[in-house]
N, C-alpha and C positions, 0 to 999 in steps of 0.2 A: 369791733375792737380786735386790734392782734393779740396782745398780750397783756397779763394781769399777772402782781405777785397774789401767792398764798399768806396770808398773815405769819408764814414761820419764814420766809422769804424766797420761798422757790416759784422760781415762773414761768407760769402756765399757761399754755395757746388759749385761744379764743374757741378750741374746740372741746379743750379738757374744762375750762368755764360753763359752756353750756349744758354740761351733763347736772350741775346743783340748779337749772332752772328749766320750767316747764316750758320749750321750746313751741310747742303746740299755743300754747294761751298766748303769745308773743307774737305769731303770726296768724291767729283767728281773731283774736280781740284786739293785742295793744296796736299791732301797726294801722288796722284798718282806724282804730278809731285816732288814730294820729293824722291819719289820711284826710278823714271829714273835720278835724279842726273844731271840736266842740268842745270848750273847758268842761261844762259842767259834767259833760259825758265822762270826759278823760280825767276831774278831781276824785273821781270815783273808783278810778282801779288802781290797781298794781302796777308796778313797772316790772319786778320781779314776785311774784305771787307764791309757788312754792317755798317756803320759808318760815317758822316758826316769826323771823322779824322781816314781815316783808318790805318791799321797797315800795312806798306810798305815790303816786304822781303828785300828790296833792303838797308830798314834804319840800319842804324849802330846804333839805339839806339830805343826801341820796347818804348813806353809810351801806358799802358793801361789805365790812370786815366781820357782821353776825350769820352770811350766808353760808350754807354748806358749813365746811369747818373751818371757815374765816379766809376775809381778805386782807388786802391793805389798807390802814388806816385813814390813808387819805379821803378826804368827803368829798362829795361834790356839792359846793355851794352857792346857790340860785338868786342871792343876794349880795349886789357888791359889797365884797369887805374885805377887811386887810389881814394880813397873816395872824395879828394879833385875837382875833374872834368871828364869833358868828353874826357879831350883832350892827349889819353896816346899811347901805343905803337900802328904803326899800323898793326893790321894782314893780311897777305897774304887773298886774294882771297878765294881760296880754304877752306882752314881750317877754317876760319872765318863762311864762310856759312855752313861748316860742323855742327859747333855750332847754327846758326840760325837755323838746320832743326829738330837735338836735341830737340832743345829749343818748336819750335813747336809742336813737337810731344807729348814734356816732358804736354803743356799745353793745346795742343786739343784732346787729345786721352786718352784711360784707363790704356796706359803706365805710364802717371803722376800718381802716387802714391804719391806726395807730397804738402805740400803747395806752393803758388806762388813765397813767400818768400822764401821757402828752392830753388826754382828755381831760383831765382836770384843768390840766394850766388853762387849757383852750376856752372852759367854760370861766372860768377865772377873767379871762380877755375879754370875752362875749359880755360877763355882766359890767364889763367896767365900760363899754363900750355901748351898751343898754345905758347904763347911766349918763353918761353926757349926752344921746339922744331925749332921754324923757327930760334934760332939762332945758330942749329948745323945743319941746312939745312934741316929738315922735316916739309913740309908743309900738310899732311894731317895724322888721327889717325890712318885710317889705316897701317902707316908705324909704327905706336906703339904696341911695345912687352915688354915683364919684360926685356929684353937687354938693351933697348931700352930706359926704366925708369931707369936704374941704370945711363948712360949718361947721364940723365936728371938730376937724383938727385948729379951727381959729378958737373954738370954744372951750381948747385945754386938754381936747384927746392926742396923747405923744403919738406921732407916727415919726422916727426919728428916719435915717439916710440907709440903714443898714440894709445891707439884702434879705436879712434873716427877720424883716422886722414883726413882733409877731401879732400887731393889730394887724393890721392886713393879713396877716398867715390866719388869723383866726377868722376875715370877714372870707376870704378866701375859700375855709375847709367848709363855711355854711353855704355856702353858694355849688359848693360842686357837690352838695347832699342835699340839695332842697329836692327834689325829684318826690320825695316821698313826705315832706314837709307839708303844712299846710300856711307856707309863705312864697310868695315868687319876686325875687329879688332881679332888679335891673340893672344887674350888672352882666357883661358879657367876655370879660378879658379878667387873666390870672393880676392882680393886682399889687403894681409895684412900688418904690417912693416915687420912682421916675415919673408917675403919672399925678402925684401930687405937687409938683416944680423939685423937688429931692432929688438930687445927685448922688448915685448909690454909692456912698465910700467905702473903701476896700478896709476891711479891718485890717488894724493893726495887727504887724509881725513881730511873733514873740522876739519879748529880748533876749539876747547872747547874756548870761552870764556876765556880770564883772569878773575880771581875769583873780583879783583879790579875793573874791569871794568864791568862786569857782576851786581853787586854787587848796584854800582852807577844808571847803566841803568834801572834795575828792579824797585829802589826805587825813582827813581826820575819819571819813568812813572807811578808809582802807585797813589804818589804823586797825578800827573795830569788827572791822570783818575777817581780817589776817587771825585773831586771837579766835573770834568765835568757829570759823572756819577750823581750825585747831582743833577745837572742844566740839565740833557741830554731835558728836554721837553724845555725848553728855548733855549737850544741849538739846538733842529728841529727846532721849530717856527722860528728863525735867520735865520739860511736855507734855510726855506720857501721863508721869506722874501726878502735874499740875491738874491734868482731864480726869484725870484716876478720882484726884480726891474733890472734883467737881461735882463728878455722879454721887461719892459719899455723900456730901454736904445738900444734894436733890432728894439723895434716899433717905437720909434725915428729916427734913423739911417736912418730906410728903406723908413720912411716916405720921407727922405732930401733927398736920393738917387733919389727916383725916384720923388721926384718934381725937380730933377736938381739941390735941392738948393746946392749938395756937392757932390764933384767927389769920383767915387767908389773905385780908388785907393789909397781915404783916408781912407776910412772904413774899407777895408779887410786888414787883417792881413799880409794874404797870398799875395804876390804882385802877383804872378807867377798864381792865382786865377782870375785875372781879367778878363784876355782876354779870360779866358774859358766861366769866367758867361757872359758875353758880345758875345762869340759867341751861348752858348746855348739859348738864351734869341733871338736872330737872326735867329736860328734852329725851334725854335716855335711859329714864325711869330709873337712873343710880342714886343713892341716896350719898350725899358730899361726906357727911359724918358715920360710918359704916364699922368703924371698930374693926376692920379687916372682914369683913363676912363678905362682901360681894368681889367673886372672879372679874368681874367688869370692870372693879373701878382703875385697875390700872390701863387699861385701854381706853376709857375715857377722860382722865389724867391726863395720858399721852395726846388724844386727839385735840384738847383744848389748852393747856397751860405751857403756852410755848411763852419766850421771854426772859427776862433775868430774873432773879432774886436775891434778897435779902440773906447773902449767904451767911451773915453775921450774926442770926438769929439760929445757928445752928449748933450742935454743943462741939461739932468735928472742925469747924472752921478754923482755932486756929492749932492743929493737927498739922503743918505744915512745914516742909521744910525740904528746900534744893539745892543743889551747888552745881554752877558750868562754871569751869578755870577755878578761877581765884575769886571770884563772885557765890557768896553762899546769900539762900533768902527763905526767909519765915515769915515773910508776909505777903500773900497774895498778891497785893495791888502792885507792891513793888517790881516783885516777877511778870505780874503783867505788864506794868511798862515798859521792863527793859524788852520783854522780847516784841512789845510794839515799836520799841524803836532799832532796834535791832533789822526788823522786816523793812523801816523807811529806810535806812542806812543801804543795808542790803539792796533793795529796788533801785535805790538814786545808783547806785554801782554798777548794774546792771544797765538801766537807762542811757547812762552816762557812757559807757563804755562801750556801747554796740549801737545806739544811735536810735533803737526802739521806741514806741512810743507808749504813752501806758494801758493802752488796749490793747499791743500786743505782748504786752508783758503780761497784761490780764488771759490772754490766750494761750500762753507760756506750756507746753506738753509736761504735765510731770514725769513722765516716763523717758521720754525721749528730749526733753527740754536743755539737757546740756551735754554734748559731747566733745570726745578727746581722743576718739579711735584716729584718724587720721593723723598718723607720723610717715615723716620722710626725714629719712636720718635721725638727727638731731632734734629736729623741729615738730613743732607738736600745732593743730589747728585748732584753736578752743570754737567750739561751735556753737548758738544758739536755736533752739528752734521751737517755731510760734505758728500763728496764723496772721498774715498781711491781714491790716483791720481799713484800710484803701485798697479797692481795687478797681482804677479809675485809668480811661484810657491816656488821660494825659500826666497821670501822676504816680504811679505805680504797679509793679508787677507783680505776678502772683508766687514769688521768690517767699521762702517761708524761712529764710536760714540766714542769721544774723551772726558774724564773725564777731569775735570778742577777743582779749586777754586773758592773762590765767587769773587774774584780780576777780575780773566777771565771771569767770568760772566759777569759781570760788563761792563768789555772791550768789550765784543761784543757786548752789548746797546748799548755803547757811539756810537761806528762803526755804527750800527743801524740806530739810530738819524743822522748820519750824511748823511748816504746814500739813506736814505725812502725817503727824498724830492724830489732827484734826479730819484727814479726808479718811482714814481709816474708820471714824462714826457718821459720817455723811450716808444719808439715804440710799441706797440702792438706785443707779444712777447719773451721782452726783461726781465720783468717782474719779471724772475724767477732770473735772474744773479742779485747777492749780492752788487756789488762792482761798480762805476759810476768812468768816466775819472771827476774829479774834476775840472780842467783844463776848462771841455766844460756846459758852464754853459749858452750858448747859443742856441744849439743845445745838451741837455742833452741824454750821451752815455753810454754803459757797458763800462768800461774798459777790455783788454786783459790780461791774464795772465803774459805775460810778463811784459808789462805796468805796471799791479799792482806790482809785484816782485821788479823791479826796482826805481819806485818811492818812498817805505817803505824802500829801502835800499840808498837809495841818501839822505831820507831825516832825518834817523835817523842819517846818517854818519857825513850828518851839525851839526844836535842836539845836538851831545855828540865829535864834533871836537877835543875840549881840552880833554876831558877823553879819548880819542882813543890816546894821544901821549903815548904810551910804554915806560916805565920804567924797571930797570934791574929786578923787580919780577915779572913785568908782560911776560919778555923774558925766566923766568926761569919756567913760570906756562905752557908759548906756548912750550918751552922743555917738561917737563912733560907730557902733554897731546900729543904732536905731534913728538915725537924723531924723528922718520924716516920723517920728512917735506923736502922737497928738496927746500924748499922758506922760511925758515924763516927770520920774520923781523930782524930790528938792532933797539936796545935801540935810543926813539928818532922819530922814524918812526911811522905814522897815521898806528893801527890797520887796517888792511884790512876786515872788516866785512862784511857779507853774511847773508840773512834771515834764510838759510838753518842751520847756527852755532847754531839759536834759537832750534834747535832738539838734535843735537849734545851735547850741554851743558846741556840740561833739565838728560839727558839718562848721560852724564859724571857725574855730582854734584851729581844728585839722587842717583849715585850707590856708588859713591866715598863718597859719607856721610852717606850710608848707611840708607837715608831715605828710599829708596825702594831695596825690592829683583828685581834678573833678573827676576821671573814668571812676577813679577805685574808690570817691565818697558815692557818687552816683552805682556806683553798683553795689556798696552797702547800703546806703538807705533804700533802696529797692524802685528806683523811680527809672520811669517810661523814659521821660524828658529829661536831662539837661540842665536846660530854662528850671523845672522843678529843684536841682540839687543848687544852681546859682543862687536861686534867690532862698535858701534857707542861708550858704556862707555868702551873701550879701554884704558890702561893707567888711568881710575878713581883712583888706588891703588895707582896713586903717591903724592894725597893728605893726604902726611904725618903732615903735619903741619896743616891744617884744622881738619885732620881727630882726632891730635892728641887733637886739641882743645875742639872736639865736645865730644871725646871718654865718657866720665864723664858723661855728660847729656845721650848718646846711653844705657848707661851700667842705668842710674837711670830708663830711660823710661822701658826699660826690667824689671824692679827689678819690676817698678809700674804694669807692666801686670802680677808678678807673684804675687804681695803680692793683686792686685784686687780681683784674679781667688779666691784665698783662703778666701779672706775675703767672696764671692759672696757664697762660701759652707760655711764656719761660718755661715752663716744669710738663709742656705736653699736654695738660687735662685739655677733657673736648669742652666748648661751648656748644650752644645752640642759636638760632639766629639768626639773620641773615651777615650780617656785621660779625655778629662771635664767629659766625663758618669761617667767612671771608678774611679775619686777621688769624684765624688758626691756620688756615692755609697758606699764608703768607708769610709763617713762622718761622714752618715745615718747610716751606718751598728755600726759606732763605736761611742755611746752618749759621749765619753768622749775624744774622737780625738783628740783635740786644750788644752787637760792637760796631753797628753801622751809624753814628753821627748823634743823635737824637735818640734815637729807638732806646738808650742803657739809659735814657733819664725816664722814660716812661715806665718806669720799674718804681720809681719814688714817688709818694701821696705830695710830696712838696709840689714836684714838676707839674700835678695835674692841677692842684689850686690854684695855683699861678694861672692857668689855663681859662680853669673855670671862674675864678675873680674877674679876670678882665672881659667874660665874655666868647672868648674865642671857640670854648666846650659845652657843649650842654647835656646835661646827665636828667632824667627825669624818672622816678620807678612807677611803671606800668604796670606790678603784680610782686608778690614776694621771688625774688630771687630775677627778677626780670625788668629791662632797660631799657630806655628809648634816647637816642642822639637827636632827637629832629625836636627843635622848637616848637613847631606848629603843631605837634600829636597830643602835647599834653592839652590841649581843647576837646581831645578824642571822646565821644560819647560814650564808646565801650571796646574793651579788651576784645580783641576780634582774632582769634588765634594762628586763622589760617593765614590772617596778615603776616603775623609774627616770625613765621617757622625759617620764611625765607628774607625778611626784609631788609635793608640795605643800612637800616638804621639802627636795628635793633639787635641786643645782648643777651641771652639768657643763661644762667648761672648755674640755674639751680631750677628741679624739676616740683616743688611742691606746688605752684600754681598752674600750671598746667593739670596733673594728676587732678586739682583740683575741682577742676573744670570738667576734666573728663569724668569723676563723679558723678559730679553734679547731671552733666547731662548724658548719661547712661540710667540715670535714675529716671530723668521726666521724660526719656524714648519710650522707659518701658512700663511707666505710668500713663503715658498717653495710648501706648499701644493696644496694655491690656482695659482700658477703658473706651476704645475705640473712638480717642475723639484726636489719632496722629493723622495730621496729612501729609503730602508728599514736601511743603515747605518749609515744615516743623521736622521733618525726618533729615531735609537735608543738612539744615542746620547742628542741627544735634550731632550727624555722624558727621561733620565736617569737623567741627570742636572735637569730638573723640579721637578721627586720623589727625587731627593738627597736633593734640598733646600726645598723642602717640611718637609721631615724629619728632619732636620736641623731647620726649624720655628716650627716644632711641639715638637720636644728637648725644645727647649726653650720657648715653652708656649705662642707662637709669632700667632696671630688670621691671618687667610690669607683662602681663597677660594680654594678649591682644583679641580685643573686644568683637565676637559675633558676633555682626547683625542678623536679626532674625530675618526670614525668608521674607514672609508680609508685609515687611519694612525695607527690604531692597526692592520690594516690587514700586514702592510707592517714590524713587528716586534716581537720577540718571546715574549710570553706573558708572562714570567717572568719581563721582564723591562715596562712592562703598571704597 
């Protein structure tokens, strides 16, 4: 097993697990006797033996959550059944224990390669897959071959087209663990649908946003986040306060508990929790009803009564009272939903604006997770920064720094404010994780990735309920962007929304309206490929109506970047360029330039639209403050600087993307260097991008420190590019 949560939610290696069990009994007793295959042998022991509630071979249902000081609730259950109970098909003997031995191996040994959870699903599969064998008369896997599964699959076992499909992933993980089994399975290849006559369909790509609903969503969380943003110090303080009078309403509770004045089945949340804290409490020779006499029992309190409660049964609970803005609240619940929705709003803003996904939003640095140090001039950089949760050779780089607006900025204070209060009682630890279960304001937790995923998407789906009913244009925009869908909705139907659509749509609108090229989406979503940032704005091109709205203003803003560039040579300012050099020189060289024919109309945004309407100009932006003439570059995979400085095509204006750059990589020269893992064609690149925005801030006259290379690092490159 790799990992396992603790029953208060924190998750722990497969190494910090085996310290609550007798590792020694596990490899002299249980594996050998797993080995020779003898039920009655192996109905007899333990799976986990050190343990007041040990783990029985013989139980048809494994509960790790009474071990040590608890795990997670999930069972493992050795008879098929449905999420609704325990009480489902029964399996045979044989095959049944076949799976307990799996099961143990999958979680005492360095076969588990998984989490404890992905074990559970897995035994989940196995017994459902047990079941439609014993009902054509095979009661063990070994009698399982691909002949074998095809009877299975005619006899009502789904193995559906997917690549991810997870009866085969499950027949699959028993086969590559039988080694220590007491089964030998005939099969010899990773098992696909392709081998079942299954054409593996490609899942479906999330949908873009409808433009109407998109549209609503952005501006109404703006909205909400512009105010809280405002109030965000008020809105910690409340926080505070809210947690403040949490621990009261605990220190109450436990007070009544343990002077007897109030049964503990009132208090926990959990019903199914009493009998445990009641037995552990038993286990450490504490007595539950103590009058205050034993030093202990708040340490064994603490180690077992983790959970909600019954905060309502306390005399402080309704003690309560906050105000953020113009928002005053005396009732708990109410305060907790606004800052759960608060946190969706906020996230969607986030997501939406920087093109993240929500895993790296779950990776979000609180410390370093929003900056603004970067100014040139006027201009200010809103920066994000996370951890790439893809780092795939065809799909992404290990770029950690996601560009934003000052919206998004914005949005990750509020987030901020709402979570600091929270990671300030987190475990020793825990510290560094961004994101708190909101939920656990008694026992303050990290939330999981999934957790968080789920809860921004439940709870933005309440938020905008009515705007998700779909109408006939918002069915005609899900055409558009998704022709090939094999699930589209019907007019009428609640959008199906996803966090992941928040990337999706950033990468469709951007390209579809032609606010960004592919280099500058492709080099914010962080992708290797191309081919990868195409096919997220896929189908952008079918915002003909948008597009044809915008066209006017697309075509003025171009006109304004050419009639700028000219005016900037009228008045002398240097460009940079190979193009900006080239017509500054030709300014200079000619006193009377701006009264020869032509030239004094190039001075007016009119003369250049006319230009660009018909075709004859083309203007495309390659970087803030920076331009390209040539048609065919805007396909450019990426900003390549040292192209820039001199090329025939190109304009630059303005020195903040450059500088930018040369940040960026003066930072991973000498994060590679002092980790010793730069070589000589990672060095070149890096100080090649440094001299090129060098050249580029000294074109324009732009004051900046010029960059030593360290010794170790020119050794490792031709001395042309130092």
């Amino acid at each position: 097993m790799k990992t396992i949560k603790t029953a208060s939610g924190a998750k722990v290696s497969f190494e910090e697990f085996v310290e609550d069990i007798d590792t020694d009994y596990v490899d002299d007793v249980l594996l050998p006797a797993i080995e020779r295959g003898n039920w009655d042998e192996l109905e007899s022991l333990s799976v986990i033996s050190d343990s007041e509630f040990p783990v029985l071979f013989k139980q048809n249902v494994w509960d790790l959550s009474q071990i040590g000081d608890g795990y997670q609730t999930n069972r493992l259950l050795f008879n098929h059944s449905t999420r609704k109970g325990f009480d489902g098909y029964i399996l045979p003997r044989n095959i049944r224990n076949e799976i307990k031995c799996f099961t143990a191996i999958e979680l005492l040994t360095d076969y588990g390669k998984y989490s404890y959870l992905s074990i559970v699903d897995t035994v989940t599969r196995l017994t459902e897959i047990a079941k439609h064998a014993t009902e054509i008369g095979i009661t063990s896997f070994s009698d399982i071959d691909e002949d074998v599964i095809f009877q299975l699959q005619e006899n009502g076992l789904k193995i559906d087209s997917r690549s991810s499909n997870q009866t085969l992933s499950a027949i699959n993980r028993l086969v590559q663990c039988q080694e220590p089994l007491p089964i030998q399975i005939e099969i010899n290849k990773l098992l696909q649908p392709k081998h079942f006559n299954l054409a593996e369909s490609s899942s479906d790509q999330h949908f873009a946003i409808p433009f109407r609903i998109y549209f609503e969503m952005v501006n109404s969380a703006i909205s909400e986040i512009s105010e809280a943003y405002k109030n965000r110090v008020e809105l910690e303080e409340s926080i505070e306060t809210y947690l403040e009078h949490s621990e009261r309403v605990k220190d109450d509770l436990t007070a009544k508990v343990r002077s007897g004045a109030i049964d503990l089945s009132t208090v926990i949340v959990d019903k199914s929790r009493v009998g445990v804290i009641e037995r552990y409490f038993k286990s450490h020779g504490v007595l539950f009803v103590d009058n205050q006499e034993d030093d202990r029992w708040g340490d064994t309190w603490q180690g077992c009564a983790i959970g909600g409660y019954n905060g309502n049964k306390s005399a402080v609970w309704n003690e309560f009272s906050v105000k953020v803005g113009s928002w005053h609240f005396n009732q708990r619940s109410k305060f907790s939903g606004y800052i759960r929705n608060l946190q969706a709003s906020a996230a969607f803003l986030v997501m939406a604006l920087s093109g993240m996904r929500i895993g790296e939003l779950f990776g979000i640095s609180p410390v370093y997770g929003a900056q603004d140090h970067i100014k040139i001039g006027i201009n200010t950089i809103y920066a994000l920064t996370t951890k790439q949760e893809k780092l795939t050779l065809d799909s992404q780089t290990a770029d950690d720094v996601y560009i934003t607006n000052r919206t998004g900025f914005r949005a990750f204070h509020v987030l901020n404010a709402i979570h600091r209060p929270y990671r300030k009682r987190f475990e020793e630890g825990s510290n560094s994780t961004f994101f708190a279960a909101l939920t656990e304001v008694y026992h303050p937790r990290p939330i999981e990735k999934v957790g968080l995923g789920q809860t921004i998407r439940e709870t933005i789906k309440r938020l905008h309920k009515d705007t998700f009913v779909l109408n006939s244009h918002d069915l005609d925009a899900l055409r558009a962007s998704n022709p090939e869908h094999s699930r589209l909705p019907e007019v009428g139907d609640s959008f199906p929304y996803t966090n992941h659509q928040c990337r999706r749509s950033f990468a469709f609108y951007l390209i579809g309206l032609e606010l960004m090229d592919f280099p500058q989406l492709k080099q914010q979503l962080g992708h290797i490929s191309i081919a990868m940032t195409r096919w997220y704005a896929k189908n952008a091109h079918s915002l003909k109506k948008i597009f044809g709205e915008i066209k006017e203003e697309r075509e003025e803003r171009s006109a304004r970047v050419m009639s700028r560039t000219y005016n900037k040579l009228a008045n002398k300012e240097r460009l940079a360029g190979g193009l900006g050099k080239n017509l500054l020189k030709e300014v200079i060289e000619s006193a009377n330039f701006f009264d020869q024919g032509v030239n004094g109309r190039k001075l007016s945004p009119r003369f250049w639209k006319e230009e660009i309407r018909t075709g004859k100009v083309h203007v495309h932006a390659i970087g803030k403050g920076m331009y390209c003439t040539k048609r065919q570059c805007a396909m450019r995979a990426a900003i390549d600087l040292s192209e820039c400085t001199d090329c025939g095509w190109d304009i630059i204006e303005d020195a903040s993307e450059a500088e930018s750059i040369r940040i960026t990589a003066m930072r991973d020269l000498l994060i590679l260097q002092e980790s010793g893992e730069l070589n000589g064609s990672s060095a070149s690149k890096y100080v090649m991008d440094i001299r090129s925005a060098e050249k580029i801030m000294s074109d324009l006259n732009f004051p900046y420190e010029v960059f030593e290379i360290p010794d170790d690092v020119s050794q490792l490159i031709p001395v042309q590019n130092i």
